[in-house]
C-alpha positions as CSV (number, residue, x, y, z in Angstrom):
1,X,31.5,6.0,79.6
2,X,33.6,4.2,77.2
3,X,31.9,2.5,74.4
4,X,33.5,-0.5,74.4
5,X,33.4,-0.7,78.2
6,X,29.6,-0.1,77.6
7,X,29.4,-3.0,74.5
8,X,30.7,-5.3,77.8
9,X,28.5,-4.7,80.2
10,X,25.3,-4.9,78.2
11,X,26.9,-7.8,76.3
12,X,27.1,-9.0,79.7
13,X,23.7,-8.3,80.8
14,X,22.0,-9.9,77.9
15,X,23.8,-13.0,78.8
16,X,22.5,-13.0,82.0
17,X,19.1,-12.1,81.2
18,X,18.4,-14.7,78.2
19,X,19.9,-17.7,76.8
20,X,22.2,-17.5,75.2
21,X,24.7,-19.5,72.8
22,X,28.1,-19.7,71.1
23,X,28.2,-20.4,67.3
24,X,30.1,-24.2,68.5
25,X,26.8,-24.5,71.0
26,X,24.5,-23.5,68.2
27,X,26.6,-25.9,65.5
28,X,25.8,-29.1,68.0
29,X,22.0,-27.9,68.7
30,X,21.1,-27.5,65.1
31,X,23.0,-30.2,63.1
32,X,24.1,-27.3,61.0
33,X,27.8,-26.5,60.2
34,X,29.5,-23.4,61.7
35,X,30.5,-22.2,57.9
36,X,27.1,-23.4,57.0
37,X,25.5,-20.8,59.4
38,X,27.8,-17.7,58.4
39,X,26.8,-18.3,54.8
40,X,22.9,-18.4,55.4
41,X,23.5,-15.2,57.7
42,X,26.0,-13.3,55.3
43,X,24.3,-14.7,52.1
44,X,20.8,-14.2,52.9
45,X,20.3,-12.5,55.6
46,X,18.7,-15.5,57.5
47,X,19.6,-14.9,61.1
48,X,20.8,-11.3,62.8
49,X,23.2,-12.6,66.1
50,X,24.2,-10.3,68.3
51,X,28.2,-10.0,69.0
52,X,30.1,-9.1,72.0
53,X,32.7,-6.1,71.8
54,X,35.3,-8.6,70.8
55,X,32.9,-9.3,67.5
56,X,31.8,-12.8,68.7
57,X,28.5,-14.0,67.5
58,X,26.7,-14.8,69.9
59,X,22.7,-16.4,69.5
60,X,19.3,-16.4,71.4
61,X,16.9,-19.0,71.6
62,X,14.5,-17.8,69.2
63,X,18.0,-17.7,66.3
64,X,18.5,-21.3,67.2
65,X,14.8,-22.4,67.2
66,X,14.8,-20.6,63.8
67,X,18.0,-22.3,62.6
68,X,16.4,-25.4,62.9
69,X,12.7,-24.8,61.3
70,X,15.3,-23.9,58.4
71,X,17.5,-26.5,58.3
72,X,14.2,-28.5,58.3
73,X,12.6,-26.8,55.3
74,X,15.8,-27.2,53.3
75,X,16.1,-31.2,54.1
76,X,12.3,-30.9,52.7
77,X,13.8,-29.7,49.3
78,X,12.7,-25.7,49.9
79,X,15.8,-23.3,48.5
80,X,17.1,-21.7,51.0
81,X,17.3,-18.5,49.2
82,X,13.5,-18.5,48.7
83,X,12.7,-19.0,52.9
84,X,15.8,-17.4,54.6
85,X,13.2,-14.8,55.6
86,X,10.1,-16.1,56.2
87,X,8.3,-16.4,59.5
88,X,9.1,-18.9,62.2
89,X,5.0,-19.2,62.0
90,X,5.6,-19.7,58.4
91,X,8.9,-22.3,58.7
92,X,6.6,-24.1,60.7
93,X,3.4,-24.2,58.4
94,X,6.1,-25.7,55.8
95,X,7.1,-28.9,57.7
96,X,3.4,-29.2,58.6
97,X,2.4,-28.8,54.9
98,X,5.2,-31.5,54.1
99,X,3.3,-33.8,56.6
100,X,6.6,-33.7,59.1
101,X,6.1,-32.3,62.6
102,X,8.7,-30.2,63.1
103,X,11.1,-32.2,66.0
104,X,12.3,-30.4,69.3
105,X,15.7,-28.8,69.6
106,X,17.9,-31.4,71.4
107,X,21.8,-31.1,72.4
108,X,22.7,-33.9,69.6
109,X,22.8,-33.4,66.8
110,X,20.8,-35.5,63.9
111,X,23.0,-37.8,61.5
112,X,21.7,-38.7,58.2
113,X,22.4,-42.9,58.2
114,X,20.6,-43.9,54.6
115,X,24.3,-44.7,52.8
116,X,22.1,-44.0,49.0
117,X,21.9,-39.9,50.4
118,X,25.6,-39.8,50.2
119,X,26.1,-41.8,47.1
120,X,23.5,-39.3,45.3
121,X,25.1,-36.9,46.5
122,X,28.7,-37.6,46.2
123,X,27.8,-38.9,42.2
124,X,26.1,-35.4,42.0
125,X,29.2,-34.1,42.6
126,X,31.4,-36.2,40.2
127,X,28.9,-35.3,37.4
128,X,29.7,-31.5,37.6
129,X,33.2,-32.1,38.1
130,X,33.7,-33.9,35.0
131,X,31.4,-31.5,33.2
132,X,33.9,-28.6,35.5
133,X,30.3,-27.1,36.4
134,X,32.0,-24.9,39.7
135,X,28.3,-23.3,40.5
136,X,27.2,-27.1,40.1
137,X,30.3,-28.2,42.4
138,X,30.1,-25.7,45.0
139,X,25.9,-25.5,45.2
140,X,26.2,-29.4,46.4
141,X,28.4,-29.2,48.8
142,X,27.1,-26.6,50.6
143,X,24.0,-28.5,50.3
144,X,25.7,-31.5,51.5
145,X,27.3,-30.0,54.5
146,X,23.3,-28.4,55.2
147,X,22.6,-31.7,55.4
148,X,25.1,-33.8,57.4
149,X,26.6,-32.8,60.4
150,X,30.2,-31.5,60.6
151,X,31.4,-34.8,61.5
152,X,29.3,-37.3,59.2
153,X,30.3,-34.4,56.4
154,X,33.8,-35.0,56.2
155,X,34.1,-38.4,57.0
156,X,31.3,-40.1,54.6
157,X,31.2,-37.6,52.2
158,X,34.0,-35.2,51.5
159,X,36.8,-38.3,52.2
160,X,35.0,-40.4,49.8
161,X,34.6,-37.9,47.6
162,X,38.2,-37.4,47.3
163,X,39.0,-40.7,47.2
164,X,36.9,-40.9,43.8
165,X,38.4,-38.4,42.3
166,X,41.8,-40.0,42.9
167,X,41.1,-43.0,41.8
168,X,39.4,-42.1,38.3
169,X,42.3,-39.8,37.7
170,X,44.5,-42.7,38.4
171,X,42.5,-45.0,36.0
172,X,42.4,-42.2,33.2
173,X,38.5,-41.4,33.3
174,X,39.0,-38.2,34.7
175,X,41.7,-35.5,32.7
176,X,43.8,-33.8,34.7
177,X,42.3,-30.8,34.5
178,X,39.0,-31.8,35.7
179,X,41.1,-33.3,38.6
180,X,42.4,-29.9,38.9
181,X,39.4,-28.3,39.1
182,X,38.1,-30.5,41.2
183,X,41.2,-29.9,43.9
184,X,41.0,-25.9,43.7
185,X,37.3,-25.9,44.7
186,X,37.6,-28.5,47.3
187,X,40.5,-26.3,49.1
188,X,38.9,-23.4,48.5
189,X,35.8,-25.0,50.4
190,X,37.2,-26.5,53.1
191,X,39.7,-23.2,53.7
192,X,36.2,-21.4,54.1
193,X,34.9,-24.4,57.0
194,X,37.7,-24.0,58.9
195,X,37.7,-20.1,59.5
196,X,34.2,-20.5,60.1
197,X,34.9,-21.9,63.4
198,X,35.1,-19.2,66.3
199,X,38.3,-20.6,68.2
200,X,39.7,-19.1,71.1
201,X,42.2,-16.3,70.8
202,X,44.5,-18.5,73.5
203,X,43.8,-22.1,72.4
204,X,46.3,-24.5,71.5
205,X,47.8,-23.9,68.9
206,X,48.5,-26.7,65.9
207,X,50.8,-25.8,62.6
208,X,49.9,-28.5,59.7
209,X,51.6,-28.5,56.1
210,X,53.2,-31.1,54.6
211,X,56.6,-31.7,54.1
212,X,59.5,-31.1,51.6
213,X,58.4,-33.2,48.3
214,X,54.3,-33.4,49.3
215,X,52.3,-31.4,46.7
216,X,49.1,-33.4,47.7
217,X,47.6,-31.3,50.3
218,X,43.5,-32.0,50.9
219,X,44.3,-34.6,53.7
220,X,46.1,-31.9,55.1
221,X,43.1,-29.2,54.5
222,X,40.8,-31.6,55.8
223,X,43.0,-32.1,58.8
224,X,43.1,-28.7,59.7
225,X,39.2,-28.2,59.7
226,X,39.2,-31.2,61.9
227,X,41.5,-29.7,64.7
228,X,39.3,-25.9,64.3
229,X,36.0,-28.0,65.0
230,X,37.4,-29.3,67.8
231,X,39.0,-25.6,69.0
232,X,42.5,-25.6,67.8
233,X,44.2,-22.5,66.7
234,X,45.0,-23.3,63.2
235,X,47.9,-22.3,61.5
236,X,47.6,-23.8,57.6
237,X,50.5,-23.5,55.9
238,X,49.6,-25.5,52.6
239,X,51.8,-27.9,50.9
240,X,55.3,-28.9,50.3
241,X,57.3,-27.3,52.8
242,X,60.9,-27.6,54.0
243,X,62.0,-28.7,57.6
244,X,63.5,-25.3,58.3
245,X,60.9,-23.2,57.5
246,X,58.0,-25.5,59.2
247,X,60.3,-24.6,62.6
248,X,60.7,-21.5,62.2
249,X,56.8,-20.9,61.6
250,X,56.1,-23.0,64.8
251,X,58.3,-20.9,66.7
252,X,56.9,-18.0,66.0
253,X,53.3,-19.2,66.5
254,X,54.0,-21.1,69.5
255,X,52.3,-23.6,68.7
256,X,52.0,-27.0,70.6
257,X,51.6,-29.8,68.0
258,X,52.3,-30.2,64.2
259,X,50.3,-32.1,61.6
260,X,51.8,-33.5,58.5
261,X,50.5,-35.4,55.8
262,X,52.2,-38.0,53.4
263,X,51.4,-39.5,50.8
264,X,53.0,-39.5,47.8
265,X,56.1,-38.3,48.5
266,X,58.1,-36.7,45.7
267,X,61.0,-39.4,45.0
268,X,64.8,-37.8,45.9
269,X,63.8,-35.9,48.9
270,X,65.4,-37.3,51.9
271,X,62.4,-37.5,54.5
272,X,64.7,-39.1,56.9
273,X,66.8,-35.8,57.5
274,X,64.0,-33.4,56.9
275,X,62.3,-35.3,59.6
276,X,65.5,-35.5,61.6
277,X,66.2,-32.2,61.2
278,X,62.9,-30.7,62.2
279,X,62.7,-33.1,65.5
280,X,65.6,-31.6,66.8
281,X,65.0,-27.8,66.7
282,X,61.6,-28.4,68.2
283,X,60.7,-27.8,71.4
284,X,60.7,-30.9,73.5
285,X,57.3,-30.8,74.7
286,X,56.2,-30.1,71.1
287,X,53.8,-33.1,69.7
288,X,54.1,-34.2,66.0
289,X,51.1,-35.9,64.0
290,X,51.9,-37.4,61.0
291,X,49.1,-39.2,59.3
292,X,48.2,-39.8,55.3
293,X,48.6,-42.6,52.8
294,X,52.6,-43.6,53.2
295,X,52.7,-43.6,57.1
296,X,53.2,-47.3,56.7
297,X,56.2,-47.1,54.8
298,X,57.8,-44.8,56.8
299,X,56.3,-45.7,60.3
300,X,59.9,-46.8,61.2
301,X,61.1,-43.0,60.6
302,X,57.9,-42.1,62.2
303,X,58.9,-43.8,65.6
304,X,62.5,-42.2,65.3
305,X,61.4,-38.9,66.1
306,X,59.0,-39.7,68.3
307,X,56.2,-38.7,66.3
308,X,52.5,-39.5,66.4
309,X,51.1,-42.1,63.5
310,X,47.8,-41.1,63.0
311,X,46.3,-44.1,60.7
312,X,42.8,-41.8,60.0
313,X,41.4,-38.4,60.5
314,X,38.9,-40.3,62.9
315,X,41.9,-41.3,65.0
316,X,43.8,-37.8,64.4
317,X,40.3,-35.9,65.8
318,X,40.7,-38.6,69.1
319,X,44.5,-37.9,69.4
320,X,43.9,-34.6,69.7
321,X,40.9,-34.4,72.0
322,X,43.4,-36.9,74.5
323,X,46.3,-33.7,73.3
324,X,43.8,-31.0,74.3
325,X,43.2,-32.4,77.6
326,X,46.7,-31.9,78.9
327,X,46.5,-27.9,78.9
């Protein structure tokens, strides 16, 4: 028999037999972020899925019961690197010991409300990025996203975070190269969220870049995790791209919609025909989003071509659920 027609059928079987889950199924019964559990399972070895012949993870009860305990134990203040492989007998005895009973799997997931968590944490993260600590930087935010959801993640943490950043570079009491620095590790990190998410091979696609004359690109980045989380297939094409070749890269993905991000756009390029221009060698049915900081100064040009404004990513996630819903 064929070996991958035999990986199918007891791929197949299993799923029958036991529970089980996808890695999005898992991500919403755990709290825990899809790139949060490929790094505790590549890193240290803290969960074994199983994966179908098409190399999707795929997780029983026991991996999800055992996903919890841990995320738990780390919300306690354990390292995760000291009890990725302890027991589920001894996961448990450590929320006992902590004088927490360990709480029932449900199908939401927890949200951390206490606003002084994500000030620590974001003023954690400001501390090593003006010393340029990157172990310091990168440690928190994955601890960070352990903590918080996907969701509560980017919008009350990474955002603001940003936002800080921004504005003590603007007011001089960050350097640019701590700004920088900053910037690389915060792409680099969110690049890895979004290709933790297992999105199907024949989803919509979405392109998103920004256009000609936009060097700032981490409302972008963060844009594009936003539409993988919610099972878009992602095509990230980074920053500053012309009309022409943001067409000619959605035509050969195929994709259904395109995401752009303004906002400070480079002075002398003419938005207005790169705009135009892209608009009209788009397929009809194509959607455009464009979101970021100067949608209200062009939201005239905006209308023109019949694009999208998207005044938030919390209204660019809705837009694209109510997108979503027409294929």
């Amino acid at each position: 028999m064929n070996l991958d027609n035999t990986s199918t059928i007891l791929y197949s079987l299993l799923m029958k037999s036991s529970k089980c889950y996808s890695m999005r199924a898992v991500s919403a019964m755990t709290g825990l972020s899809a790139h949060v559990i490929r790094a505790w399972e590549k890193r240290y070895s803290a969960i074994c899925p199983n994966r179908s012949s098409t190399n999707r993870r795929f997780y029983c009860q026991g991996e999800v019961e055992r996903l919890t305990l841990l995320r738990q134990a780390t919300q306690m203040g354990h390292a995760i690197g000291l009890i990725a492989n302890l027991s589920k007998k001894d996961l448990k005895k450590l929320s006992l010991d902590n004088n927490s009973e360990p709480t029932e799997i449900s199908d939401a997931p927890e949200v951390i409300q206490d606003e002084d968590f994500v000030d620590d944490h974001i003023n954690i993260c400001l501390c090593s990025v003006e010393k340029m600590d990157a172990r310091a930087f990168e440690n928190e935010l994955l601890r960070t996203s352990i903590a918080l959801h996907n969701d509560c993640f980017i919008y009350r943490f990474i955002v603001p975070l940003i936002q800080k950043i921004g504005e003590r570079w603007h007011s001089g009491t960050l350097r640019i190269a701590q700004e920088h620095f900053a910037s690389s590790i915060l792409k680099t990190f969110l690049c890895t969220m979004r290709l933790a998410f297992n999105v199907e091979a024949d989803a919509p696609g979405i392109l998103i870049t920004t256009p000609s004359g936009e060097e700032h690109e981490l409302g972008a980045l963060i844009a594009s995790v936003i539409a993988a989380s919610n099972g878009w297939n992602v095509t990230y094409l980074g920053a500053d791209l012309p009309a022409e070749e943001i067409f000619l890269a959605a035509k050969e993905r195929n994709v259904k919609a395109i995401g752009l991000s303004v906002v400070y756009p480079e002075t002398g390029i003419d938005l207005v025909s790169e705009f135009t221009h892209l608009k009209k060698n788009l397929p009809a049915d194509t959607t455009i989003f464009v979101g970021g900081q100067a949608v209200e100064t062009i939201k005239v040009l905006i209308r023109h071509i019949g694009a999208v404004q998207v005044t938030d990513l919390k209204d660019f996630k809705i837009k694209l659920q109510l997108l979503a819903e027409t294929y």
